[in-house]
PAZAPA-4460 file (N, C-alpha, C; in steps of 0.05 Angstrom, whole numbers, plus 32768, in hexadecimal, padded with zeros to 4 digits):
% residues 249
    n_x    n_y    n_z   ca_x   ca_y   ca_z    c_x    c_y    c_z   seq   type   mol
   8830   89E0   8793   8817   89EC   879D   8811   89E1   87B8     1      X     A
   880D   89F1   87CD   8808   89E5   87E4   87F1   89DF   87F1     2      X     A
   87E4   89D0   8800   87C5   89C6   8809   87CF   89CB   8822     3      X     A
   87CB   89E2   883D   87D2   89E1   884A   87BA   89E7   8863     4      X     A
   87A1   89E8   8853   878C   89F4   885B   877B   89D1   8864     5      X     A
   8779   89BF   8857   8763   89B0   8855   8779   8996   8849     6      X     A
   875E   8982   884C   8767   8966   8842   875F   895D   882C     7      X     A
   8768   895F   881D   875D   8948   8800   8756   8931   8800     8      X     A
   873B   8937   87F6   8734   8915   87F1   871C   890F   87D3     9      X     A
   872E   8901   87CD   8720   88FF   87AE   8706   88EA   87AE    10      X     A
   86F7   88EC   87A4   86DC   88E9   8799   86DE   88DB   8779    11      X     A
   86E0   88CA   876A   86DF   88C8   874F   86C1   88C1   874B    12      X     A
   86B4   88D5   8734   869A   88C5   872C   8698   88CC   8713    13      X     A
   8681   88B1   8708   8675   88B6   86EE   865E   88D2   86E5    14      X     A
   8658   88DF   86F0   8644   88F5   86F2   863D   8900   870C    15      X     A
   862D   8916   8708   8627   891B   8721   8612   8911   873B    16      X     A
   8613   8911   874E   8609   8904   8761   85EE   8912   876B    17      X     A
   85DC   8910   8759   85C2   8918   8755   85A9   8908   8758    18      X     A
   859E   8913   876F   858A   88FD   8776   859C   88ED   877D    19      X     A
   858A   88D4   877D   859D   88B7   8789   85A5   88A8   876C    20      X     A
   85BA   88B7   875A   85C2   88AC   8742   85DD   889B   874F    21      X     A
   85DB   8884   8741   85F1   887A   8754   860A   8882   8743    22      X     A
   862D   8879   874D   8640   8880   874F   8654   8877   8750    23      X     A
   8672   887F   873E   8685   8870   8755   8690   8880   875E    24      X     A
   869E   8881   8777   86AF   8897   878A   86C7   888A   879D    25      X     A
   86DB   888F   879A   86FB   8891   87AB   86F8   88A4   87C8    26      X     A
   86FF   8892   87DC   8702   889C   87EF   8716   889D   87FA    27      X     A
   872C   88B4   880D   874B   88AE   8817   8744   88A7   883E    28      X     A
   8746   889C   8847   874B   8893   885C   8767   8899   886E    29      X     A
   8770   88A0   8874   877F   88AB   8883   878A   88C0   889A    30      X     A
   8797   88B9   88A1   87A3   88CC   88C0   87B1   88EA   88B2    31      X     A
   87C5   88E4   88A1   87D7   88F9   8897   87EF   88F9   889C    32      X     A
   87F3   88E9   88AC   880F   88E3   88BC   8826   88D0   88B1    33      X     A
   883B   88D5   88B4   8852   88C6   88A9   8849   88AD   88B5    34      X     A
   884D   889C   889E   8851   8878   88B2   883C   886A   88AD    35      X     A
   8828   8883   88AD   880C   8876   88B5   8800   8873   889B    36      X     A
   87F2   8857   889D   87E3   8848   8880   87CE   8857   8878    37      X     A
   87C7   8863   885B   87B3   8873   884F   87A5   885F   883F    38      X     A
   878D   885F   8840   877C   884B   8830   876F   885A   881E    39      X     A
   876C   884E   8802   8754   8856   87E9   8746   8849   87E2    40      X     A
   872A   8853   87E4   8718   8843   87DD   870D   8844   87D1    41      X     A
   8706   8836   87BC   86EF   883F   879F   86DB   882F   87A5    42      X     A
   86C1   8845   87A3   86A2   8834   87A6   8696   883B   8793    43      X     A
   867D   882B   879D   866A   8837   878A   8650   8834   879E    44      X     A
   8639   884C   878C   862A   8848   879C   8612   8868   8792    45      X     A
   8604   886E   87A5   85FE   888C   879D   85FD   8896   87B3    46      X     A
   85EC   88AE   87B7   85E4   88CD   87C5   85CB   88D1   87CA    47      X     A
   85B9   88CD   87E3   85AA   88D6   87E5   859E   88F3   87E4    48      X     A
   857F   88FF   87E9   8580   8911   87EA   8590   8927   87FF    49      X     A
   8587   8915   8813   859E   8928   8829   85BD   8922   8830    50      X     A
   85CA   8922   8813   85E7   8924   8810   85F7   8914   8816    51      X     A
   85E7   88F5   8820   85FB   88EA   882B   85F7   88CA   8812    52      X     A
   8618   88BF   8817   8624   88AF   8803   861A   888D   8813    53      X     A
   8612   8884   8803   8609   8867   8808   8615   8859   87F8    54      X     A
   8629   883E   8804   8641   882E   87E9   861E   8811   87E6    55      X     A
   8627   880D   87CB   8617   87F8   87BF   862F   87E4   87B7    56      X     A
   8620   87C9   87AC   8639   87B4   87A7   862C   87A5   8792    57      X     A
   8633   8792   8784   8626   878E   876C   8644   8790   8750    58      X     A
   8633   8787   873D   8642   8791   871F   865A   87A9   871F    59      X     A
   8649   87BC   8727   8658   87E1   8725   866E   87D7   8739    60      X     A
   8668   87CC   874B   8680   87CC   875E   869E   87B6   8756    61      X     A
   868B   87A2   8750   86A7   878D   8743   86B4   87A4   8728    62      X     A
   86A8   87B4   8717   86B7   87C2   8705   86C6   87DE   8709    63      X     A
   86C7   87DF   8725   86DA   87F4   8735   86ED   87E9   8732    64      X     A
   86F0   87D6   8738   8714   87CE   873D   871B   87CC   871F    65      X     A
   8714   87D8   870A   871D   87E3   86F2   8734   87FB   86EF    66      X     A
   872D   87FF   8701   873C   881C   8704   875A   8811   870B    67      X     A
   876D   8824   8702   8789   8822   8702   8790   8839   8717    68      X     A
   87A0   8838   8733   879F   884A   8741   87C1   884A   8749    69      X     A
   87C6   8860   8746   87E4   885F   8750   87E9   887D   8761    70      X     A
   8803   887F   876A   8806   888D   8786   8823   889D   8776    71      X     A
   8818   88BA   877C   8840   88CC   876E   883F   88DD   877E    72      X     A
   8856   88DF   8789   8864   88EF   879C   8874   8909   8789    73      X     A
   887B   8920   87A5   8878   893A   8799   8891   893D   878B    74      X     A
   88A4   8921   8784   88B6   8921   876E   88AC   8915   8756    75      X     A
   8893   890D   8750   8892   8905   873A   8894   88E2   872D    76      X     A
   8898   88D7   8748   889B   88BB   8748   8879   88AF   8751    77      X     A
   887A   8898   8742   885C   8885   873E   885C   886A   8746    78      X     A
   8855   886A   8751   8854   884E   875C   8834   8841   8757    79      X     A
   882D   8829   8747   8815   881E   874A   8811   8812   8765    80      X     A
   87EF   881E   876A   87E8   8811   8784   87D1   87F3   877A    81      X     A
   87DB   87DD   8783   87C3   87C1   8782   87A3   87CE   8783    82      X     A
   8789   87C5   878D   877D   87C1   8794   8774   87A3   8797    83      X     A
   8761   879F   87AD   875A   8792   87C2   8735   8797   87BE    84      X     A
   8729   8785   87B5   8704   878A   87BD   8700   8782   87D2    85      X     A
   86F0   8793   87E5   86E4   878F   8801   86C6   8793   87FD    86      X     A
   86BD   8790   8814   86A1   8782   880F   868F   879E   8805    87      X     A
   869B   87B4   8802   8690   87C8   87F2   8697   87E2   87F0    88      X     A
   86B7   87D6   87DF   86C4   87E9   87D5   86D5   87DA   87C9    89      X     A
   86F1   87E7   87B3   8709   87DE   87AF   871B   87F0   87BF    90      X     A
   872E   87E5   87CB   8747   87F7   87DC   875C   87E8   87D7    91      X     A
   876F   8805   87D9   878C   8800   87D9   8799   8813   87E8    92      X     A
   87B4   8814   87F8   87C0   881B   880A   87D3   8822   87FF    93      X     A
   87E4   8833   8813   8800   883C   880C   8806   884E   8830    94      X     A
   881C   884A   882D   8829   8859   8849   883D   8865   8846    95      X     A
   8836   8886   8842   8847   889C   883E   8862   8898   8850    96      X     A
   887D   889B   8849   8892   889A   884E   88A1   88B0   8850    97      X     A
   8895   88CB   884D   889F   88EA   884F   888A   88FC   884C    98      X     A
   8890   8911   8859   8877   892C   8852   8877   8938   883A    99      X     A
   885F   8939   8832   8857   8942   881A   8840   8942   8812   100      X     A
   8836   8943   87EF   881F   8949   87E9   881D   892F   87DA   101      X     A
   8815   891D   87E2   8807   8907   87CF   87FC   8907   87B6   102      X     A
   8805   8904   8799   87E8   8904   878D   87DE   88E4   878A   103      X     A
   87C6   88E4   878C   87BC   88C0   8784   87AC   88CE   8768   104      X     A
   87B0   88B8   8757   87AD   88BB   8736   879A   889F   872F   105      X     A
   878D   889E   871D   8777   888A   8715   8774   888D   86F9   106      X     A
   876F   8878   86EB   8761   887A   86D2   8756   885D   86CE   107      X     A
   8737   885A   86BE   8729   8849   86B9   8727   884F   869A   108      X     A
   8731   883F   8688   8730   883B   8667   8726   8827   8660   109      X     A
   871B   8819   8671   8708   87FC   8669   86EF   87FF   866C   110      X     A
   86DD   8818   8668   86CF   8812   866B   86BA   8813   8655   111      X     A
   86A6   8804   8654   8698   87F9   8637   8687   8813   8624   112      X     A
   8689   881B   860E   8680   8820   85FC   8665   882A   8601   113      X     A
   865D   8844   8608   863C   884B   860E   8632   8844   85F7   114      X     A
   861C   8832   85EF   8619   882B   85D0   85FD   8840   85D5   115      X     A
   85EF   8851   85CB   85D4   885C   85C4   85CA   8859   85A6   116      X     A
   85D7   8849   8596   85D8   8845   857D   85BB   8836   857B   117      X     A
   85B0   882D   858D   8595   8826   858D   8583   8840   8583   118      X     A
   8585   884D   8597   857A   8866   8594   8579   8877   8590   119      X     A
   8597   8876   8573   8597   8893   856C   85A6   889F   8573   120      X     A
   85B7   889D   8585   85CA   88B0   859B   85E4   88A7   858C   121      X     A
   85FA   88BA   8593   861B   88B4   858E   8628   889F   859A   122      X     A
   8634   888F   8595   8643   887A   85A8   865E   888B   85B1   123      X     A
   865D   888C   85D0   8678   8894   85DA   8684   887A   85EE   124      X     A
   869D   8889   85EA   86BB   8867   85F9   86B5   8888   8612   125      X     A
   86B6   8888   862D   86BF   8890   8640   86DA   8888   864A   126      X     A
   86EF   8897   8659   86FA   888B   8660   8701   88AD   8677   127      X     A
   8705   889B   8698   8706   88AA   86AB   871B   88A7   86B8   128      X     A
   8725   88C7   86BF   8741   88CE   86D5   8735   88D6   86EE   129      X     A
   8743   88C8   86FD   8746   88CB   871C   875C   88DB   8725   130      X     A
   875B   88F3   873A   8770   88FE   8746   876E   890B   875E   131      X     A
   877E   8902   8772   8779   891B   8791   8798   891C   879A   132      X     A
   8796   8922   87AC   87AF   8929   87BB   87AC   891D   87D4   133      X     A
   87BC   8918   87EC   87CA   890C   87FD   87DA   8918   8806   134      X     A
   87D0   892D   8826   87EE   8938   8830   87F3   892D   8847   135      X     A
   8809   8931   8851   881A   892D   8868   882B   8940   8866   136      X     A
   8820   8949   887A   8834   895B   888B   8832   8971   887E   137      X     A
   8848   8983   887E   884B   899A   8862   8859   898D   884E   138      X     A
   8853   899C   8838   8866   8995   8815   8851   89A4   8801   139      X     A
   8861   89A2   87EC   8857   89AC   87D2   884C   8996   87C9   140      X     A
   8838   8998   87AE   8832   8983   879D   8848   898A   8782   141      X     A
   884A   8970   8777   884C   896D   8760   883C   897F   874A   142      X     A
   883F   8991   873C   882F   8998   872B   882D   8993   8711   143      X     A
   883C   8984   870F   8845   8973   86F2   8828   895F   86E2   144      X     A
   881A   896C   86D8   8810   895E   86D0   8812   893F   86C9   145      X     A
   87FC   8929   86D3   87FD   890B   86CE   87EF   8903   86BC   146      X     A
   87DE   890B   86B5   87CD   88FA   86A5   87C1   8907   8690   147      X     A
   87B2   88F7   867A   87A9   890F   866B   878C   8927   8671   148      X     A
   877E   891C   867F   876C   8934   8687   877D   8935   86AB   149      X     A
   877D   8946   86B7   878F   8954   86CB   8783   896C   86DA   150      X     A
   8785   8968   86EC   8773   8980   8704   8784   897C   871E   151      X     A
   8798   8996   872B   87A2   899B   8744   8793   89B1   8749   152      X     A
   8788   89A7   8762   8782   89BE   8778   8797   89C4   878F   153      X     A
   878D   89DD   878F   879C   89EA   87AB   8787   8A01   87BD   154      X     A
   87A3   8A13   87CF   8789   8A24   87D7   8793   8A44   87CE   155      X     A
   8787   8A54   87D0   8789   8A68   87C5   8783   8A7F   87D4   156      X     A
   8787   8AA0   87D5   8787   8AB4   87DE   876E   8AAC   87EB   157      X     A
   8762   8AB4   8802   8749   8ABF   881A   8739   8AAC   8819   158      X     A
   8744   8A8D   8816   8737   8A78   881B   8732   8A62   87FD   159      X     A
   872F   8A74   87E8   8729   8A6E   87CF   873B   8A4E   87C9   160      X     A
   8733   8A3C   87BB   873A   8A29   87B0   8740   8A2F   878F   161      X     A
   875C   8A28   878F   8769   8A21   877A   876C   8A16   875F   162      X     A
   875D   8A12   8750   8751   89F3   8740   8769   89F7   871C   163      X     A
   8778   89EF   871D   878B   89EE   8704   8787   89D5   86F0   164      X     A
   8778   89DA   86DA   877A   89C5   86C7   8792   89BF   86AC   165      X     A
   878C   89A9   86A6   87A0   899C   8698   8790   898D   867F   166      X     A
   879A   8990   866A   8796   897A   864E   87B5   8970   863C   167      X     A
   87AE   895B   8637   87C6   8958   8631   87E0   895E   8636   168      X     A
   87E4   895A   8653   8805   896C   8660   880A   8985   8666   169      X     A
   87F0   8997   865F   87F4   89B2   8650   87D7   89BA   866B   170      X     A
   87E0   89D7   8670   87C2   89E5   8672   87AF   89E9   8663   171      X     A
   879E   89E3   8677   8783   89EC   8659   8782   89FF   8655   172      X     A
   8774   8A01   8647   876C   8A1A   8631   8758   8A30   8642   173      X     A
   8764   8A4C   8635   875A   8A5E   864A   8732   8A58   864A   174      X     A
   872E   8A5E   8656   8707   8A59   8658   86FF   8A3E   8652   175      X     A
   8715   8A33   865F   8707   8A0F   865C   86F6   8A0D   8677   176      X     A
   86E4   8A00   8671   86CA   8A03   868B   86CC   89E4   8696   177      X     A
   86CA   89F0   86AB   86D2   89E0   86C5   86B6   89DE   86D9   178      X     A
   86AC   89C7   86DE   8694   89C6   86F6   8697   89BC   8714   179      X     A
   8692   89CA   8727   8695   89C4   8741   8676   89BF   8744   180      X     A
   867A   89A5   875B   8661   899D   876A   8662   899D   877F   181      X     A
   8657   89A4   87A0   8656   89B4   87B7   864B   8999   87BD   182      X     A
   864F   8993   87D8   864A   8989   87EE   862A   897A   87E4   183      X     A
   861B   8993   87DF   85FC   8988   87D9   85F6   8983   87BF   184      X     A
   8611   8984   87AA   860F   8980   878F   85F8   8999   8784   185      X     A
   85FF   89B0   8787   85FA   89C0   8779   860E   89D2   8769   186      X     A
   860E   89D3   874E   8626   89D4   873E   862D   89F6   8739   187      X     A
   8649   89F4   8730   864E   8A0E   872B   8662   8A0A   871B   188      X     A
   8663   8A1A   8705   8677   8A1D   86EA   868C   8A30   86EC   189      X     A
   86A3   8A28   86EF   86BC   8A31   86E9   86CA   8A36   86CD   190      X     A
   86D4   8A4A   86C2   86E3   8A50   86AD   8702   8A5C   86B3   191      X     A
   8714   8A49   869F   872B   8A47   86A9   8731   8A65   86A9   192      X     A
   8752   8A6E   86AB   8758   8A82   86A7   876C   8A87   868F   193      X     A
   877E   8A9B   868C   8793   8A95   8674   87AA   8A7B   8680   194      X     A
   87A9   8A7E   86A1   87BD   8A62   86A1   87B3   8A49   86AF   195      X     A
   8797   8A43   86A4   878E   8A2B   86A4   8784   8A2A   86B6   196      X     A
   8778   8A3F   86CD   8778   8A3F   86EC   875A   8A46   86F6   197      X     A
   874A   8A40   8709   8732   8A4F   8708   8736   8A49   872A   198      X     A
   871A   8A57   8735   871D   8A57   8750   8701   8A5B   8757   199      X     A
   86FA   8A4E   8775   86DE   8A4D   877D   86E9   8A51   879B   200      X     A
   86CB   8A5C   87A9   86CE   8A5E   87CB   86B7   8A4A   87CD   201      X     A
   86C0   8A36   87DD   86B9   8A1E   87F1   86A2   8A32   8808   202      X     A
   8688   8A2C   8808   867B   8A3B   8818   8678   8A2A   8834   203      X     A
   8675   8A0E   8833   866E   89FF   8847   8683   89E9   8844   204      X     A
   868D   89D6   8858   869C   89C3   885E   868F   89AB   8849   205      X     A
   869F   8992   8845   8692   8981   8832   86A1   8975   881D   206      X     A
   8693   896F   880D   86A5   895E   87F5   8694   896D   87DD   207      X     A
   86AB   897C   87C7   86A7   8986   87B8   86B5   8973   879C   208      X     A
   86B3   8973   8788   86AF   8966   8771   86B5   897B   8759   209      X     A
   86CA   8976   875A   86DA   8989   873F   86DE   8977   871B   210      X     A
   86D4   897D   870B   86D1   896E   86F3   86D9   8980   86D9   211      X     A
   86EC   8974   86D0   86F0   8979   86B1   86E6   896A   86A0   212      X     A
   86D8   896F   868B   86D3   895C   8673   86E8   895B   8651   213      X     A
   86E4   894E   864A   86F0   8952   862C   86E7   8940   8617   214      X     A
   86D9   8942   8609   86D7   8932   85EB   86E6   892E   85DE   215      X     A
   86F2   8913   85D7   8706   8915   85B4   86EB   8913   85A6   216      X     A
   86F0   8916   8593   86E3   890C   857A   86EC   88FA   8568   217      X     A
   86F9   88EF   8575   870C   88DE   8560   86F7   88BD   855F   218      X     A
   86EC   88B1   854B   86E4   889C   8552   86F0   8880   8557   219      X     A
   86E2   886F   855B   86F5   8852   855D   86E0   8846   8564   220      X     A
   86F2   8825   856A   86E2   8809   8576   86F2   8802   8595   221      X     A
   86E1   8800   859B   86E5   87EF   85B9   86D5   87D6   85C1   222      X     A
   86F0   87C5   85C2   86D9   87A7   85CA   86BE   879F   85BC   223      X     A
   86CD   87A5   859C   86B3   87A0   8581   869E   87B3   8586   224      X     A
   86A0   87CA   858C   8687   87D8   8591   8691   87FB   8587   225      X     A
   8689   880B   856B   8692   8820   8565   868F   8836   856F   226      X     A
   869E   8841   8578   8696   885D   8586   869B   8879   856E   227      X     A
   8685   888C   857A   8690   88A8   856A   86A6   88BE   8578   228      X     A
   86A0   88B6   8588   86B6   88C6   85A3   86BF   88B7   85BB   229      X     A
   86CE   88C8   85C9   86D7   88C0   85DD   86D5   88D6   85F1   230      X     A
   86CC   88D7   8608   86C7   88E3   861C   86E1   88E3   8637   231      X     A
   86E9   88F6   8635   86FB   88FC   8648   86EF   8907   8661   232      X     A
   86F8   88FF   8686   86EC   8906   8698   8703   890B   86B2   233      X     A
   8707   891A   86B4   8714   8918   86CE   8704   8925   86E0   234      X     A
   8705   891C   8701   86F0   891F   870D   870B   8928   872F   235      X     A
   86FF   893B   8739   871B   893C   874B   870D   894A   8766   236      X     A
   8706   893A   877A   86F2   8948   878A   86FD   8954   87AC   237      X     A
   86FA   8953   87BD   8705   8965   87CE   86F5   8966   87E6   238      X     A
   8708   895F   87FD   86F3   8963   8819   86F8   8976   8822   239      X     A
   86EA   898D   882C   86F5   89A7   8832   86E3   89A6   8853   240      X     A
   86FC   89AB   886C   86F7   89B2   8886   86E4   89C8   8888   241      X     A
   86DB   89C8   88A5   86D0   89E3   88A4   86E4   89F7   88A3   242      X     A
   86FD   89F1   88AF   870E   8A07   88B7   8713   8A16   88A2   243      X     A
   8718   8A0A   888E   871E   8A19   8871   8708   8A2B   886A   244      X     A
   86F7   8A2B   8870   86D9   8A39   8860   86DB   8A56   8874   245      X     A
   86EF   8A57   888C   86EB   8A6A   889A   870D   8A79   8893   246      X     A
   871B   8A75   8895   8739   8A71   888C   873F   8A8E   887E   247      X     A
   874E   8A9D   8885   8755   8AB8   8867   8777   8ABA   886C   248      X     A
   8780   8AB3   8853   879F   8AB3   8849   87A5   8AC6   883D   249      X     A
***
């Protein structure tokens, strides 16, 4: 699938960025260029009313570098990337060695038990996927599904964006609903198609926020604490140029 329009840059968060709810979010740093060092950064932090991202430091931030982040090239090879805490963020590097489509991949499984058992509510275990892409130069991506919740974007006929989901290795299921969040976090619902695929037009330049959800139901314990479910999240977000919003293919 090719990105030949725009740059990817992934976003990972716990919810949406509403009001000033705070957050955590991945940022890609980079030129695009062979040779040249690409940085990721996971913060945290929130969104003001007027759209813009403020990093915070604290607790939330030492439990970023939770996250497991690794780097696969458009053969299918993984390499784990370290992280590094800076004074307000976690980052880790890598320096593309051929043209292509990067994917960077994430997952956080440590994280603690929502207990509402005080009050009545369900106990859910969360556990969250990270995913964007990384190009240089021209190439295809990988479309091979990585993980178990899974989202490749691309671009699509007269500007349209691409959005292909994944469960379990597999496409999802036809009318599996899919939520995009716009630049100003105002949302819009996507329903897959028969091959797992849905598509949206990017009206303004920005960072958009593509999200699948999934529930098991399966219960369990984590770290002495019982859950009724488990909450599946992949979160896969997107910087889109102006050029693209004007663009017809």
């Amino acid at each position: 699938m090719k990105l030949s329009v725009f740059r990817v840059i992934l976003l990972f968060i716990f919810m949406p960025f509403a009001g000033n709810a705070s957050a955590y979010w991945m940022e890609i740093k980079g030129s695009g260029k062979l040779n040249e060092t690409a940085y990721i950064q996971v913060c945290y932090g929130n969104i003001d009313e007027f759209s813009i991202r403020h990093r915070d430091t604290g607790i939330e931030l030492d439990r970023a570098g939770d996250f497991e982040i690794s780097l696969q090239d458009e053969n299918g090879n993984k390499t784990a990337l370290p992280m590094l805490k800076k004074a307000d963020c976690w980052e880790a590097a890598f320096t593309p060695s051929h043209n292509g489509v990067y994917r960077i991949l994430g997952i956080n499984d440590t994280h603690e038990v929502v207990d509402r058992s005080k009050t009545g509510g369900k106990n859910i275990r969360p556990i969250d996927y990270l995913c964007s892409a990384y190009v240089v130069g021209n190439g295809n991506m990988n479309s091979t599904p990585a993980q178990q919740l899974d989202i490749i974007v691309g671009t699509g006929k007269k500007g349209l964006i691409s959005v292909k989901a994944f469960k379990d290795g597999r496409i999802a299921e036809p009318k599996t609903s899919l939520r995009v969040f716009n630049p100003e976090n105002w949302e819009k619902e996507l329903i897959t198609n028969e091959e797992g695929e849905a598509f949206f037009k990017p009206t303004m330049p920005g960072l958009y926020i593509i999200r699948e959800d999934w529930e098991d139901p399966s219960p369990g314990n984590y770290k002495g604490v019982a859950y009724k479910a488990v909450r599946h999240r992949c979160n896969y977000c997107l910087q889109v140029e102006a050029s693209a919003i004007t663009v017809k293919q």
